[in-house]
Each structure stands twice: as C-alpha cells, then as structure tokens.
Backbone as ProteinMPNN parsed JSONL, in Angstrom:
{"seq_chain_A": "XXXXXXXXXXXXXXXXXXXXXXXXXXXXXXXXXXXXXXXXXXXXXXXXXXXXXXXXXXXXXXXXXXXXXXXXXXXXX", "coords_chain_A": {"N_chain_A": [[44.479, 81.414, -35.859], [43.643, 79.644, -33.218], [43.911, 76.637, -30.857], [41.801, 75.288, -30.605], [40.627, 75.991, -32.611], [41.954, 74.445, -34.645], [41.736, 71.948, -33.994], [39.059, 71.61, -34.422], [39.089, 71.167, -37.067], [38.056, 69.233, -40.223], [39.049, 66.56, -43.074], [38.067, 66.569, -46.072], [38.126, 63.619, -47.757], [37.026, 62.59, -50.021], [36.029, 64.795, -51.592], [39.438, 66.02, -51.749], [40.515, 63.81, -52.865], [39.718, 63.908, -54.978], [40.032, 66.293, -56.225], [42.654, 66.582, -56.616], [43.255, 64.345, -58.564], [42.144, 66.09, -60.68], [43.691, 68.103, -60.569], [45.804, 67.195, -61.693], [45.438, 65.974, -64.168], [45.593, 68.526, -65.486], [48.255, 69.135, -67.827], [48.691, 66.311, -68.139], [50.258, 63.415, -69.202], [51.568, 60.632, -70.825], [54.043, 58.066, -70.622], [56.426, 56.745, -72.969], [56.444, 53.995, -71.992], [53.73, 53.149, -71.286], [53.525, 54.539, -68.857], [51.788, 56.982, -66.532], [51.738, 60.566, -66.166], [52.62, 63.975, -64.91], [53.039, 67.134, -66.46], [53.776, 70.227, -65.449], [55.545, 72.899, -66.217], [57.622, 75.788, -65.44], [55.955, 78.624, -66.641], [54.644, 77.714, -68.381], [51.645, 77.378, -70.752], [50.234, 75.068, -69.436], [51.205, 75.313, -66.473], [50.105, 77.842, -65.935], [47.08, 77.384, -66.202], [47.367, 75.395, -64.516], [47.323, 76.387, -61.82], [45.562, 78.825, -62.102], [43.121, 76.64, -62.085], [43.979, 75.401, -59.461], [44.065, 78.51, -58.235], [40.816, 79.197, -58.666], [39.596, 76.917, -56.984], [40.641, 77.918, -54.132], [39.317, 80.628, -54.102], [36.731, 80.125, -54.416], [36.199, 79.065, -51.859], [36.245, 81.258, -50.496], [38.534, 82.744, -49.526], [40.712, 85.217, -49.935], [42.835, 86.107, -52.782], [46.133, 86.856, -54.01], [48.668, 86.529, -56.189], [51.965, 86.765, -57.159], [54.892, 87.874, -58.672], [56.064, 86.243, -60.175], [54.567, 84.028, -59.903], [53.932, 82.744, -57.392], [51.571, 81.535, -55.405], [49.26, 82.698, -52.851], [46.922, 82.929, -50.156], [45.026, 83.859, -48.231], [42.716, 83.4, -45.126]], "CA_chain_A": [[43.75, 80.191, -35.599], [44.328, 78.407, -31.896], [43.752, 75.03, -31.414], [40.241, 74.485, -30.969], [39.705, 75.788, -34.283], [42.592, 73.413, -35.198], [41.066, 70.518, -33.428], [38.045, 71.437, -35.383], [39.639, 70.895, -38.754], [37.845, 67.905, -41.014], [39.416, 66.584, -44.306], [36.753, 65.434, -47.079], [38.772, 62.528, -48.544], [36.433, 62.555, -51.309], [36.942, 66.009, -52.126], [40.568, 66.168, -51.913], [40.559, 62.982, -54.069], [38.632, 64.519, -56.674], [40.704, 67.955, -56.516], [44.159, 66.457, -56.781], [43.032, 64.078, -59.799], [41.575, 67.046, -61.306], [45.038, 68.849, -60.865], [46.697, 65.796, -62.076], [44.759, 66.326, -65.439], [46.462, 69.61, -66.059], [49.587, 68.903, -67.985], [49.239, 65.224, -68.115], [51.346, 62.994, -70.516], [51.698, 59.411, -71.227], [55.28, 58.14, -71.148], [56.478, 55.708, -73.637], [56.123, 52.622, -71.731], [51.92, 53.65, -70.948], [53.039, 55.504, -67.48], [51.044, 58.53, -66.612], [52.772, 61.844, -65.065], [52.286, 64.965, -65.2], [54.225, 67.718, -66.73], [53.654, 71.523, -65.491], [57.161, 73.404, -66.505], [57.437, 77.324, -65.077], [55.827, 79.793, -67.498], [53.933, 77.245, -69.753], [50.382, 77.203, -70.503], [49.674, 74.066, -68.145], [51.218, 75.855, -65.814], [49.507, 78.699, -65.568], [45.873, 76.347, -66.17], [47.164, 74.43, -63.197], [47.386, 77.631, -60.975], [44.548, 79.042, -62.232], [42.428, 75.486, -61.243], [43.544, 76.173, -57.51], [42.984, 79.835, -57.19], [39.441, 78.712, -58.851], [39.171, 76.366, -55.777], [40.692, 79.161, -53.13], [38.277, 81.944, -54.098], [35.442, 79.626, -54.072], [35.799, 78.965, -50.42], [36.179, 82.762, -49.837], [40.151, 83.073, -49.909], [41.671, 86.167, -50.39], [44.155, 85.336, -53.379], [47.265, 86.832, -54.543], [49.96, 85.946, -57.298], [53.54, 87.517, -56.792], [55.415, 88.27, -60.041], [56.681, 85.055, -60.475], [53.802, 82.814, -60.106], [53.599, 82.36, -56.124], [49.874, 81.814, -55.16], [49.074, 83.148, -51.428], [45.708, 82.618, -49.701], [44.824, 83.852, -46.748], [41.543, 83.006, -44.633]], "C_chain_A": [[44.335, 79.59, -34.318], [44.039, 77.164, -32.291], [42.349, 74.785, -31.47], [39.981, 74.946, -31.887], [40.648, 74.638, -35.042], [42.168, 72.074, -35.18], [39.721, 70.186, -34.031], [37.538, 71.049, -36.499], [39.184, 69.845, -39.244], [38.426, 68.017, -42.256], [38.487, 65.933, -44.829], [37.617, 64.959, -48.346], [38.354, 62.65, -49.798], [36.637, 63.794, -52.441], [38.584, 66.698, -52.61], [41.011, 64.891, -52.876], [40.567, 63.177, -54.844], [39.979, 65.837, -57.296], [42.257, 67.484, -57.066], [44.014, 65.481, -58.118], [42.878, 64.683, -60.551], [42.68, 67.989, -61.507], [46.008, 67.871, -61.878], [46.646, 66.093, -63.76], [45.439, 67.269, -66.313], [47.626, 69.174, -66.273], [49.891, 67.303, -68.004], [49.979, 64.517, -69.253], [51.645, 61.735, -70.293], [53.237, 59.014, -71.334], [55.182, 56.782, -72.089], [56.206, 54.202, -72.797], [54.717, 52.498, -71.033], [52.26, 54.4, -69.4], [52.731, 56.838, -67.61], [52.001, 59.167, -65.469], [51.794, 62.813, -65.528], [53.503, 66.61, -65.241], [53.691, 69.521, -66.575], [54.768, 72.546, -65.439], [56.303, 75.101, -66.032], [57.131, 77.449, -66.251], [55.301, 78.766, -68.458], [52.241, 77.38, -69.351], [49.687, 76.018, -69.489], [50.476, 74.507, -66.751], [50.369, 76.833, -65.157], [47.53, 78.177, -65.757], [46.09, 75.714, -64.521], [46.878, 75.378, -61.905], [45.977, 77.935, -60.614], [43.197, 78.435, -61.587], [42.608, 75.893, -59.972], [43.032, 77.395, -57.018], [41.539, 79.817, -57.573], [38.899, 77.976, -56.89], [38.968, 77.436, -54.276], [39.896, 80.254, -53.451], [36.986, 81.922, -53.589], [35.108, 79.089, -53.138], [35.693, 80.338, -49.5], [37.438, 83.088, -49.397], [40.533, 84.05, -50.324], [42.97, 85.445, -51.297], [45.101, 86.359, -53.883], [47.804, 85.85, -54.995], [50.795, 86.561, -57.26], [53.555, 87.528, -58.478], [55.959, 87.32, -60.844], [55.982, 83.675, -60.24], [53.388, 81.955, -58.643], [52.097, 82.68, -56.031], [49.943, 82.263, -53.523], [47.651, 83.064, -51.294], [45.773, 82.88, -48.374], [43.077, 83.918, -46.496], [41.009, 83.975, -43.581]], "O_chain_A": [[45.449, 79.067, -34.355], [43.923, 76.652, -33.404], [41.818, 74.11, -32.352], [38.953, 74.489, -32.386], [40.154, 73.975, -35.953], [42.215, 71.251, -36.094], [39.249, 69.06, -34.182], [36.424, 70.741, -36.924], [39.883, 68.94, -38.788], [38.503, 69.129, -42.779], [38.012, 64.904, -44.347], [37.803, 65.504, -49.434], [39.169, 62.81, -50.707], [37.127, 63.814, -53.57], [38.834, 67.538, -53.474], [41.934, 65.108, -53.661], [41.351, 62.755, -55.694], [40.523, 66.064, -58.376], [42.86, 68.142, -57.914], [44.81, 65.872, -58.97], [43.359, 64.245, -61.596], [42.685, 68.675, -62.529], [46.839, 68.239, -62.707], [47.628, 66.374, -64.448], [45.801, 67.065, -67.471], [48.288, 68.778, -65.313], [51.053, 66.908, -67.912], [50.272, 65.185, -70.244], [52.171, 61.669, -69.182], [53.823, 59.661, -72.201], [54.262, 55.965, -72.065], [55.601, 53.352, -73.45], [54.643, 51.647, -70.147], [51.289, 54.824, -68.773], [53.154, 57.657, -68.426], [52.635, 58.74, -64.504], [50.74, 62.727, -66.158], [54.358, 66.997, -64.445], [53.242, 70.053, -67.591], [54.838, 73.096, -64.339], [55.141, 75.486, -66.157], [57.666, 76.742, -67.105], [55.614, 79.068, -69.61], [51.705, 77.454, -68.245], [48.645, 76.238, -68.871], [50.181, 73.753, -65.824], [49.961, 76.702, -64.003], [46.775, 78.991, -65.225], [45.247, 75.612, -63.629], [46.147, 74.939, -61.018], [45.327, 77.653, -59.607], [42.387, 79.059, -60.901], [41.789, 76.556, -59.336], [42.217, 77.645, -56.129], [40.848, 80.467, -56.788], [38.172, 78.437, -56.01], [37.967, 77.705, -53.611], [40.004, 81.024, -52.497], [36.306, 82.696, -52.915], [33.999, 78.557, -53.083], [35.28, 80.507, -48.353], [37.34, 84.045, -48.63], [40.858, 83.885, -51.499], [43.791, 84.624, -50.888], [44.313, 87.058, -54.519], [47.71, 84.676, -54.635], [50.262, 87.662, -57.391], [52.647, 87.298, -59.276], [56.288, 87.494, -62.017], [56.501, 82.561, -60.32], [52.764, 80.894, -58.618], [51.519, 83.697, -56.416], [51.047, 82.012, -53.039], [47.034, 83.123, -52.358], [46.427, 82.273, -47.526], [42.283, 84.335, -47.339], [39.932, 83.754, -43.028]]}, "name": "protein", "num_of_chains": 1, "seq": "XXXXXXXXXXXXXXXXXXXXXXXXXXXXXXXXXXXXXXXXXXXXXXXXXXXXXXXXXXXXXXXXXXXXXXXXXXXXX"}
C-alpha cells in the first residue's frame, strides 16, 4: 500500500461503533457494584466466540484469514 492509497483510507464511525460494541458483548459481565467489562480469558469459549466474530468481519470484506496454533488471527488484504 503507498500513500495515496493511504491518503485514501475512510473510517465509518458508525460501523466501527457498532463492531466494537458488538465485540464488547462477547464475554460481558456485570461487576458487583453494576459496572460493565468484559471478560475474554485465553482458551475459553468467549474467547474463541470473540475471535470467531472478527474473522466473521475479516472474511466478509475479502481477507485472507489465518489462525496460528495459539489463537493469533492474521489478515492480509
């Protein structure tokens, strides 16, 4: 990529809003005093859900995806 495709680059606020709430979701959890987090520990099922959710996203822009052995995602364009 040079720069004028860099310089080309738009972010859709709305979209990346949406997507990172929507990650947020995976693994969330209430703490005792009503604050929200979110809890995705290596090797648990909301882990591997939360993963899953992005390479969903990266495929569906046309992303080549890999996963290593240990849970690294890779994407190339």
């Amino acid at each position: 990529m040079d720069a004028a495709d860099i310089a080309g680059l738009r972010i859709d606020i709305e979209r990346l809003s949406a997507r990172i709430e929507a990650l947020g979701e995976v693994g969330a959890v209430t703490g005792p005093n009503g604050e929200r987090g979110c809890a995705r520990l290596a090797i648990t099922d909301a882990d591997r859900d939360g993963r899953d959710l992005v390479v969903t996203w990266m495929r569906d822009l046309g992303l080549d995806v890999t996963i290593d052995a240990i849970g690294n995602v890779f994407a190339t364009r």
